[in-house]
VOBARO-541772 format. One record per residue (C-alpha): x, y, z; residue number from 1; residue in one letter; chain. Coordinates in steps of 0.05 Angstrom, whole numbers, plus 5000, padded with zeros to 4 digits. Layout:
! VOBARO-541772
    x    y    z seq type mol
    X    Y    Z NUM    a   A
...
//
This chain:
! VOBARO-541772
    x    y    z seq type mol
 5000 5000 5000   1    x   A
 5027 5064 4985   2    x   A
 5000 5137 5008   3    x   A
 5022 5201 4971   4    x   A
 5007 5275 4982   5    x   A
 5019 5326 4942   6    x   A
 5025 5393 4962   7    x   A
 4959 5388 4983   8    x   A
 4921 5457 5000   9    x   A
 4856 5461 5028  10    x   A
 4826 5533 5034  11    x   A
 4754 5551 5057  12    x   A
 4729 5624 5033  13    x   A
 4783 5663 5018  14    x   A
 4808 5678 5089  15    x   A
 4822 5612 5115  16    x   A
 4874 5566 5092  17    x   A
 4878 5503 5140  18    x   A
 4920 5459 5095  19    x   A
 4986 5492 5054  20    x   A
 5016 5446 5012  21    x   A
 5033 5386 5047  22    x   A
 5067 5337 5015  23    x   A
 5094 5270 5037  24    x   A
 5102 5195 5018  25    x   A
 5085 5134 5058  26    x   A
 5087 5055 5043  27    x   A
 5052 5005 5086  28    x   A
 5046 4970 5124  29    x   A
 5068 5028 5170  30    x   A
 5037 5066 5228  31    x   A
 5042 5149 5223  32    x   A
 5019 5200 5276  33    x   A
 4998 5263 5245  34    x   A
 5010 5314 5302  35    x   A
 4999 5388 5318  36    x   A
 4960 5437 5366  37    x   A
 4886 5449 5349  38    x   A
 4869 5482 5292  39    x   A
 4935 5455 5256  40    x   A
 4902 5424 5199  41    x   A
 4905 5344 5227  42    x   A
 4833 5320 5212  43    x   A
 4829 5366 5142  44    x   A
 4875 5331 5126  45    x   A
 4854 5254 5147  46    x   A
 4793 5277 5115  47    x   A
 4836 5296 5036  48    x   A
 4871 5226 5043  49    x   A
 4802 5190 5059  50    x   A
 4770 5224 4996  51    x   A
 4716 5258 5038  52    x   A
 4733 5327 5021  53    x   A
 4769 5349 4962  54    x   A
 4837 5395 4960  55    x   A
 4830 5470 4931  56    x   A
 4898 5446 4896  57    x   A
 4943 5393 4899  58    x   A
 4924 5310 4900  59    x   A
 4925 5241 4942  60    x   A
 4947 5188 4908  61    x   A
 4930 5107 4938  62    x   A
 4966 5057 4904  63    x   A
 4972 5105 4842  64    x   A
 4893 5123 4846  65    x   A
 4841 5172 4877  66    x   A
 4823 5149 4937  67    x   A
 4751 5149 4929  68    x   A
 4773 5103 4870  69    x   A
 4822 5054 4926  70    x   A
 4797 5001 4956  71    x   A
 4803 4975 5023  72    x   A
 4807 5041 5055  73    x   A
 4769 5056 5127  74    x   A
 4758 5122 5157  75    x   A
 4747 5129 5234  76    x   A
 4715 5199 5243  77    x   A
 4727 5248 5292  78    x   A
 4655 5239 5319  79    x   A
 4609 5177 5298  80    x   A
 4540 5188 5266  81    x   A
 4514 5122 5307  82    x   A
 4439 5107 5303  83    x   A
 4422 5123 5377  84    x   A
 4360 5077 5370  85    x   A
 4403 5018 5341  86    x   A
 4425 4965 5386  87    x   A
 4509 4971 5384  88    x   A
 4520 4903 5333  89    x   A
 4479 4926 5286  90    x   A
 4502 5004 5295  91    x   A
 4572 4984 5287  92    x   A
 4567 4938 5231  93    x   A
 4585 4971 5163  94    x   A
 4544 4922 5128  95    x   A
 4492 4888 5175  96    x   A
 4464 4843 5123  97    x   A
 4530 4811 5116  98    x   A
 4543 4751 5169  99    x   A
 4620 4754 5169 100    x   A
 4623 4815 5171 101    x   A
 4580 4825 5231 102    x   A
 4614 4765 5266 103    x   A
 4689 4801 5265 104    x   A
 4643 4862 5286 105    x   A
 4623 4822 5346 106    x   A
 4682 4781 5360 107    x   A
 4726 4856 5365 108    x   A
 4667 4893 5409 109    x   A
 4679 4825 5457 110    x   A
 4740 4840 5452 111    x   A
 4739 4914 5471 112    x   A
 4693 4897 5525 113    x   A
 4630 4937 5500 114    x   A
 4569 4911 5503 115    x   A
 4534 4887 5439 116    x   A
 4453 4879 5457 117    x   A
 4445 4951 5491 118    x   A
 4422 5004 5448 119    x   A
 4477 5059 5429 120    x   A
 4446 5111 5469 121    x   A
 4462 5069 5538 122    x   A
 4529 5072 5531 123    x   A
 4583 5115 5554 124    x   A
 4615 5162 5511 125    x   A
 4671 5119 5506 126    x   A
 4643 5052 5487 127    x   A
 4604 5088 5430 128    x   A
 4687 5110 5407 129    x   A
 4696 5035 5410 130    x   A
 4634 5013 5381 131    x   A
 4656 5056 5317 132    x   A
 4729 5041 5321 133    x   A
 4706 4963 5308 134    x   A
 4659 4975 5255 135    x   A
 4714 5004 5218 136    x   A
 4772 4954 5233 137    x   A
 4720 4892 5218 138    x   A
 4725 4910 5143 139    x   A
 4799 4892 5143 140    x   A
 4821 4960 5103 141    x   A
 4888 4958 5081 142    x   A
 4892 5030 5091 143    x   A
 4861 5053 5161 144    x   A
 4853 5137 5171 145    x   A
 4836 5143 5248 146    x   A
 4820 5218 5270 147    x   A
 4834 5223 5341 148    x   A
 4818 5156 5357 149    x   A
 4833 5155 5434 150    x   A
 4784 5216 5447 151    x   A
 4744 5219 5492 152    x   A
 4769 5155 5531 153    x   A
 4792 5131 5589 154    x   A
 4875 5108 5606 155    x   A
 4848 5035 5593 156    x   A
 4797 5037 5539 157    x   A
 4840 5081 5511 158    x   A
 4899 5036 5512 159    x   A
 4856 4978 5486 160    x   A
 4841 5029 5423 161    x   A
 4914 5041 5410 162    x   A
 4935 4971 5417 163    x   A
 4878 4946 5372 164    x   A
 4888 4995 5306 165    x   A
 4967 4984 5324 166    x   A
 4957 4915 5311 167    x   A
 4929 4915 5241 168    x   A
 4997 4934 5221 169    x   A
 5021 4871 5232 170    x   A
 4971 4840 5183 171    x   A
 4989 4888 5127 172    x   A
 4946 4952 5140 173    x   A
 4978 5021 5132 174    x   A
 4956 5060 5192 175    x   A
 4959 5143 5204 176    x   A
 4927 5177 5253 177    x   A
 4912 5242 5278 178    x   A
 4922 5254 5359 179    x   A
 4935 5301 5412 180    x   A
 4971 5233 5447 181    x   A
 5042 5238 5448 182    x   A
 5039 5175 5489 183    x   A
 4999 5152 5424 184    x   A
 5044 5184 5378 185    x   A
 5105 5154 5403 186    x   A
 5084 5079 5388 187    x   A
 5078 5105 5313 188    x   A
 5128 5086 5270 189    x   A
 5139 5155 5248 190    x   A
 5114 5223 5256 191    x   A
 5083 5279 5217 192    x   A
 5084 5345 5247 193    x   A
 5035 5401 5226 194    x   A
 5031 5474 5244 195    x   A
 4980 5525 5215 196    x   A
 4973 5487 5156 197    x   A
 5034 5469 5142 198    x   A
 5072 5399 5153 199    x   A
 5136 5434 5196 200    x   A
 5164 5362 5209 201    x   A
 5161 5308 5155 202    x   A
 5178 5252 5205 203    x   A
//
């Protein structure tokens, strides 16, 4: 799997620029922390190499195509858009009609320790970053985008989080993430450091 940016610039209006052409290059498997105060450009940019927004100029590049055209590529939001009436299995499940898929979906929330027969309202803040966290890694992507992944948790769910997406690069996925975790940060692989836009540290 291989990632490529670049000099991608995202601008909004004509007054704010929040990406300013970053470029880099990454080949999986591999885990990346993307890094930076608030308002540095991380999850703009997790959301150009997902495909979910589009660049005012430059490109991403997956494997040589766009990535709405790559396959095999999950996206863990910065906030979920959960059914609060669903019960958490069928919530989490990308594709509820499909029976593997919602077995790996099960056999990871077991895992995680969140329960699956509760509807997604009932549970903590947390659980629900779990619940989504699964439903993404259950696909198998090749190429996992995780914004902030860790928020909102506690030291051990949170640890549980971190060890799970860090473990899908030993089965071939090319992980990057965007966090505020240092203690996160530091069990990537390598490290991409923003600041107002621009990438200050190419790791």
């Amino acid at each position: 799997m291989d990632l490529r940016a670049d000099r991608l610039t995202k601008r909004y209006g004509r007054t704010v620029t929040a990406l300013d052409a970053v470029s880099f290059s990454v080949s999986g498997p591999a885990s990346v922390a993307v890094t930076g105060p608030s308002g540095s450009g991380k999850s703009t940019l997790l959301r150009l190499l997902a495909g979910r927004e589009r660049p005012t100029r430059g490109r991403v590049r997956v494997d040589g195509r766009s990535p709405r055209r790559a396959g095999a590529l999950g996206f863990v939001a910065q906030r979920d858009d959960l059914d609060p009436g669903a019960l958490a299995l069928s919530a989490a499940a990308v594709d509820p009609g499909g029976p593997h898929l919602r077995e790996r979906t099960e056999a990871l929330l077991a895992r995680l320790g969140v329960p699956t027969d509760v509807a997604v309202r009932e549970l903590a803040a947390g659980d629900r970053r779990l619940l989504t966290v699964a439903g993404v890694l259950a696909t198998g992507p090749r190429l996992l985008l995780a914004d902030e992944p860790a928020a909102e948790l506690d030291a051990a769910a949170a640890d549980r989080v971190a060890d799970l997406l860090l473990g899908t690069v030993g089965s071939g996925t090319l992980l990057v993430l965007a966090t505020h975790d240092d203690a996160l940060a530091a069990r990537c692989g390598r490290r991409l450091v923003l600041e107002r836009g621009r990438l200050v540290d190419p790791g």
